[in-house]
VOTORZA-350554 format. One record per residue: residue number from 1; x, y, z of N, C-alpha, C in turn. Coordinates in steps of 0.1 Angstrom, whole numbers, always signed. Example, Ala and Ser with C-alpha at 12.3 -4.5 7.8 and 13.67 -1.06 7.14 Angstrom:
// VOTORZA-350554
[1, [+132, -57, +78], [+123, -45, +78], [+132, -33, +78]]
[2, [+128, -22, +71], [+137, -11, +71], [+129, +0, +79]]
// end
This chain:
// VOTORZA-350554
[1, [+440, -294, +401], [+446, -286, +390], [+450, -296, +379]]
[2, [+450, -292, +370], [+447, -303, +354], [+465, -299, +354]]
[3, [+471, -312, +345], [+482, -312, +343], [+488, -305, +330]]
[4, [+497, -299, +334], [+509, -289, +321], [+519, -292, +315]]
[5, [+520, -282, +305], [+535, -284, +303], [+544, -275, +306]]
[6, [+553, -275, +312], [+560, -270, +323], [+572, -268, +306]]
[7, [+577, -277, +299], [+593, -266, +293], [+593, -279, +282]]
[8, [+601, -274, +273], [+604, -285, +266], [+615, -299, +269]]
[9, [+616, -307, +268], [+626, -320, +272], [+633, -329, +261]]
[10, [+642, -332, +261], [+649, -346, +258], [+652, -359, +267]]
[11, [+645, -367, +260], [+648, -377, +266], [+659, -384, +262]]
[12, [+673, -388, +270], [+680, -392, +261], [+690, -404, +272]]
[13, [+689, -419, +262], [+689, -434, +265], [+689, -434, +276]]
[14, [+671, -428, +282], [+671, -435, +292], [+669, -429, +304]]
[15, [+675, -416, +304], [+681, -406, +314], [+670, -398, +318]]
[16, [+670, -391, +332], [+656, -381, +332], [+660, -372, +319]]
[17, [+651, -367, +318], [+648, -357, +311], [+655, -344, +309]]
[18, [+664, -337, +300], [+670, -328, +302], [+664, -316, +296]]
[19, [+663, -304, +301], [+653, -295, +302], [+653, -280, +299]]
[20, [+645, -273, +288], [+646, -259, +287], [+639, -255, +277]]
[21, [+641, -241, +275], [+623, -232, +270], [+627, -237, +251]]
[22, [+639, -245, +246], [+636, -249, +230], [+643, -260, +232]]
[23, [+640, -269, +217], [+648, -281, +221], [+658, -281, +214]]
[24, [+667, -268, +206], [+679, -271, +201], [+689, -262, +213]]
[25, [+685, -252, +223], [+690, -251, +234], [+693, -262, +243]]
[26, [+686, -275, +242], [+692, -283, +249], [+698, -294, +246]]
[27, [+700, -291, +235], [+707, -299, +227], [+723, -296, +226]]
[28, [+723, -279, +227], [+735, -273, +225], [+743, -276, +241]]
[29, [+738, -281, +249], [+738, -276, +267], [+741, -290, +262]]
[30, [+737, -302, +262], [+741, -317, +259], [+750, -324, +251]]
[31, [+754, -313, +242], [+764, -317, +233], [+777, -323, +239]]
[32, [+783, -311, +246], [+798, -311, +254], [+799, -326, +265]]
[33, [+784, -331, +270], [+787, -341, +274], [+784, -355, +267]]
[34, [+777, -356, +255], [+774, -363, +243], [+774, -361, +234]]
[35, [+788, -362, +228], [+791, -361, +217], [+779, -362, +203]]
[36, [+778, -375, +204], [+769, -381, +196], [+751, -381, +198]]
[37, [+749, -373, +209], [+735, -362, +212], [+729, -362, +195]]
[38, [+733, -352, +193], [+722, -344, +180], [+719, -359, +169]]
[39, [+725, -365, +162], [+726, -373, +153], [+715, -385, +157]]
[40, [+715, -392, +172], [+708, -397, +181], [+692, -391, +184]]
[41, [+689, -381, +184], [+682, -374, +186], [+675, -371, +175]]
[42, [+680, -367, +164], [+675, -364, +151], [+667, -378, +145]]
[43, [+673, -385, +147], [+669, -405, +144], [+656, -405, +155]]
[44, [+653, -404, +162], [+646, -401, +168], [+638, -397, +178]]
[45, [+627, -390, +169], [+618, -379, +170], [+612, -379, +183]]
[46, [+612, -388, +186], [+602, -394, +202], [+605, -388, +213]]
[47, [+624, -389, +211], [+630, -386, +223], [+631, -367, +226]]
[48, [+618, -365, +216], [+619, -347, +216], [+604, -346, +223]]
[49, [+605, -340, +234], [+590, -339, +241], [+591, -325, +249]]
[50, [+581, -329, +265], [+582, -318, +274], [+577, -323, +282]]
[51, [+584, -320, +296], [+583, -321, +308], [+567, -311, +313]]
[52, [+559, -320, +319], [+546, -318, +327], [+548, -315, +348]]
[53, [+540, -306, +344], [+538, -304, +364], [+537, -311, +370]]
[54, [+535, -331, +363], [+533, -340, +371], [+546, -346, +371]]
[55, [+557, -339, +367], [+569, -345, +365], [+570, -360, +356]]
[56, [+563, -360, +345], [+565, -371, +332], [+568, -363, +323]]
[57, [+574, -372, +317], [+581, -368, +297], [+567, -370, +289]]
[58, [+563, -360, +281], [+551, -363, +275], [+561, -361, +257]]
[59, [+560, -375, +249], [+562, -373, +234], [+551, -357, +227]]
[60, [+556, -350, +220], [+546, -341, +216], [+529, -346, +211]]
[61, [+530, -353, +208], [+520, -357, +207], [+507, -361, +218]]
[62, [+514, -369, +226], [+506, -367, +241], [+509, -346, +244]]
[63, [+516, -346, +245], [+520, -328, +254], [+511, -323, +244]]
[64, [+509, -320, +229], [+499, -308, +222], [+482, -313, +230]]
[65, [+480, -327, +236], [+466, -329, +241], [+466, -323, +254]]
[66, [+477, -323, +264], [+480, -317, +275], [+475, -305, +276]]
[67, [+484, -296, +266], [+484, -281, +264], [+474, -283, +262]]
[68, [+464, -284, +254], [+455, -283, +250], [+444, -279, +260]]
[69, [+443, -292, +265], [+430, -293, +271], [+436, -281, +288]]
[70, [+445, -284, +293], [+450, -269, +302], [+449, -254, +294]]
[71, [+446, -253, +282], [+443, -240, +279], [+456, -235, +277]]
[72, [+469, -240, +271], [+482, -236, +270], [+487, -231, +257]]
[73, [+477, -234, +246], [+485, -233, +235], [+482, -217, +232]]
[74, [+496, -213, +222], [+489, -198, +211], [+482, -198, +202]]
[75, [+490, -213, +197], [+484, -215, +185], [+477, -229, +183]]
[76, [+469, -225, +179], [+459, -247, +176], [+462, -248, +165]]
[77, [+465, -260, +160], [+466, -268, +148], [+462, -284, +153]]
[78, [+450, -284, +150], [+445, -301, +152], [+447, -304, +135]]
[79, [+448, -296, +128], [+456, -309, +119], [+466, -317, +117]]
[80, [+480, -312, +123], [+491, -319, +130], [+497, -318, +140]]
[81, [+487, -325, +152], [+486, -324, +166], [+500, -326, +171]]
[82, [+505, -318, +166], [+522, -322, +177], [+525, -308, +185]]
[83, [+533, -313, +197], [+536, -298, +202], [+548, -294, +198]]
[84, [+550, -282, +195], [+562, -278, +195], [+562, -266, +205]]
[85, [+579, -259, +206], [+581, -246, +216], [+572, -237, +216]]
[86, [+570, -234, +202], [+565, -219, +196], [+551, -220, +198]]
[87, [+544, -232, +198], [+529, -233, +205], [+526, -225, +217]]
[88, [+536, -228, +226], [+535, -225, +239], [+538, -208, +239]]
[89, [+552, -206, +239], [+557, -192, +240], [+563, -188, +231]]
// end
């Protein structure tokens, strides 16, 4: 079975991956224990991805080739190959 993307993730300094169907939902879920979450996060982009069936953090950029090639997206845009939520569902 070809690998997916299973949900969107944050990666944050370090930590598995914290996990759910948008990335400002999990942002709001990470606040109360990280204060300084969103500001961190906003600085960088990278640490905004999605968790795969093979249990790795894919940056959107790897995850839009994932989706892809598993047949996941709604919508294609190879002109700026990034994934976001709304691709997916």
């Amino acid at each position: 079975m070809k690998e997916r993307i299973l949900c969107a993730a944050i990666w944050y300094k370090g930590r598995i991956p914290f996990c759910g169907f948008w990335h400002k939902d999990i942002l709001d879920l990470m606040k109360p224990l990280f204060p300084d979450v969103h500001q961190e996060i906003v600085d960088n982009e990278r640490n905004r991805g999605f968790l795969t069936s093979e249990n790795k953090f894919a940056d959107r950029n790897l995850a839009y080739i994932i989706a892809k090639e598993a047949g996941q997206l709604r919508i294609i845009h190879d002109d700026t190959p990034i994934l976001t939520s709304e691709d997916l569902y």
